[in-house]
C-alpha positions in Angstrom: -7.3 20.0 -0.7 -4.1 21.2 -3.0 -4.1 24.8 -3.1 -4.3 24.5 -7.0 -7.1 22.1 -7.1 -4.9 20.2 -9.6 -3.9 16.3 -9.2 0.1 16.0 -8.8 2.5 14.2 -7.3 2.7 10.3 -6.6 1.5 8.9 -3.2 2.0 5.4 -1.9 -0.2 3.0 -0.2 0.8 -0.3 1.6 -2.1 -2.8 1.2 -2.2 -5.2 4.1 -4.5 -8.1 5.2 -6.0 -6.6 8.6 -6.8 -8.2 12.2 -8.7 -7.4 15.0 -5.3 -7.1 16.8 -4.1 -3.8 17.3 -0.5 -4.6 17.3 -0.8 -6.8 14.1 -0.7 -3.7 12.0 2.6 -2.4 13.8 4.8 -3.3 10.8 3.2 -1.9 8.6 3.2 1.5 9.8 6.6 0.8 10.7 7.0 0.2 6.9 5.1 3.4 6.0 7.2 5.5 8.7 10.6 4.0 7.1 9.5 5.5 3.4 8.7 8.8 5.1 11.8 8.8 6.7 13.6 8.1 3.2 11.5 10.2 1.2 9.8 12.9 3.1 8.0 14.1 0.6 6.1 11.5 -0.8 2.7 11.1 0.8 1.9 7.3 2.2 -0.6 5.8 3.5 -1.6 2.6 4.7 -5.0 0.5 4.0 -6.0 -3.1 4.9 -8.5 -5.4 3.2 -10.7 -6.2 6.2 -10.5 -5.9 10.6 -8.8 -2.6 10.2 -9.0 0.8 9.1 -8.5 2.7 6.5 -9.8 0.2 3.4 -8.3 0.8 0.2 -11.3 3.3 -1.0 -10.5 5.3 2.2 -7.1 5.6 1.6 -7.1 6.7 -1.7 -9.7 9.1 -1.3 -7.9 11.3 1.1 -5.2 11.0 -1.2 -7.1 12.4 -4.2 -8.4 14.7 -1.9 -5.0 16.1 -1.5 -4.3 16.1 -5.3 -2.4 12.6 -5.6 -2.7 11.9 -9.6 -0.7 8.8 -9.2 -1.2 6.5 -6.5 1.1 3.2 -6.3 -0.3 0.2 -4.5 1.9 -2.0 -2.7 0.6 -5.2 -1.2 2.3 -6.4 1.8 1.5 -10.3 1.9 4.4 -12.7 1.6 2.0 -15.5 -0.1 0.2 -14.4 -3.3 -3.4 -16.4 -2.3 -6.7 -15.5 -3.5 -6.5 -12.0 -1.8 -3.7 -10.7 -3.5 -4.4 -12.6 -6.6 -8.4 -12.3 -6.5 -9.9 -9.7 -4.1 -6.8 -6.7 -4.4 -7.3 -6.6 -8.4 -11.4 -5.8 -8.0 -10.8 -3.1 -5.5 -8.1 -1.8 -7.3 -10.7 -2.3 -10.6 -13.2 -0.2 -8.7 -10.8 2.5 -8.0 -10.0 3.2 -11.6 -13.7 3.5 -11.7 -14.6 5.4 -9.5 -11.4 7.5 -10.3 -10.7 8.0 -13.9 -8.5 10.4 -13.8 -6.3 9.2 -10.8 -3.3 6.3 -12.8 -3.0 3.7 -9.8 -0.1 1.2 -10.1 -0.6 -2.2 -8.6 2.8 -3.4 -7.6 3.1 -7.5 -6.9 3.2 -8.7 -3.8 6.2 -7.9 -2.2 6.8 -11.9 -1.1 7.3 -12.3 -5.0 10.1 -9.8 -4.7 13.4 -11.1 -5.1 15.1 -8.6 -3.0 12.7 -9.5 -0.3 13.2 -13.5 -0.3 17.1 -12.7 -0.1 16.2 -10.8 2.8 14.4 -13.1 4.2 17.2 -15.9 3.9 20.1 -14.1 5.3 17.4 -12.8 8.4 17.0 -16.8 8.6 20.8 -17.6 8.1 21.9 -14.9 10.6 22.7 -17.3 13.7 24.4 -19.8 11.0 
């Protein structure tokens, strides 16, 4: 728990789908290691809808647990189907809930992101 007992700081959490494959969830921990690396002292976490652990409530818990006051979602789908559109705005619903006094930001999905698409096309264009 913070020393002060007082809710600080902004954490991050990358919200992914989930498999029963180990290695599917690689990336995004790779993702999650890359922001630690950049900014060391923001906490982040990562949390998957289903097949894998930590789910979102999980996640965010041990955050608040650790005095997070401001915890920024980040979905990591490239499509924006039913779960990103339908199932990720409930949890995140049930969150504010649960945690009144936590703000939580619910970022689009990063396939929406135009950065990311350019990305994506120069990746693709690479051998070109």
């Amino acid at each position: 728990m913070n020393p002060s007992n007082t809710l600080t700081s902004l954490g991050i959490i990358l919200f992914a789908h989930g498999s029963r494959d180990p290695l599917w969830k690689r990336p995004i921990e790779d993702v999650a290691t890359r922001i630690r690396e950049r900014n060391p002292q923001t906490p982040v976490a990562c949390a998957y809808l289903e097949l894998t652990q930590p789910d979102l409530a999980h996640a965010a818990a041990s955050m608040i647990e650790e005095g997070i006051a401001h915890i920024r979602i980040t979905p990591l789908f490239l499509g924006v189907g039913r779960h990103a559109r339908e199932d990720l705005p409930v949890l995140v619903g049930d969150l504010i809930t649960r945690h009144p006094t936590v703000h939580f930001e619910l970022q689009a999905a990063v396939g929406e992101n135009p950065q990311l698409i350019d990305l994506m096309a120069q990746i693709a264009l690479n051998d070109l």
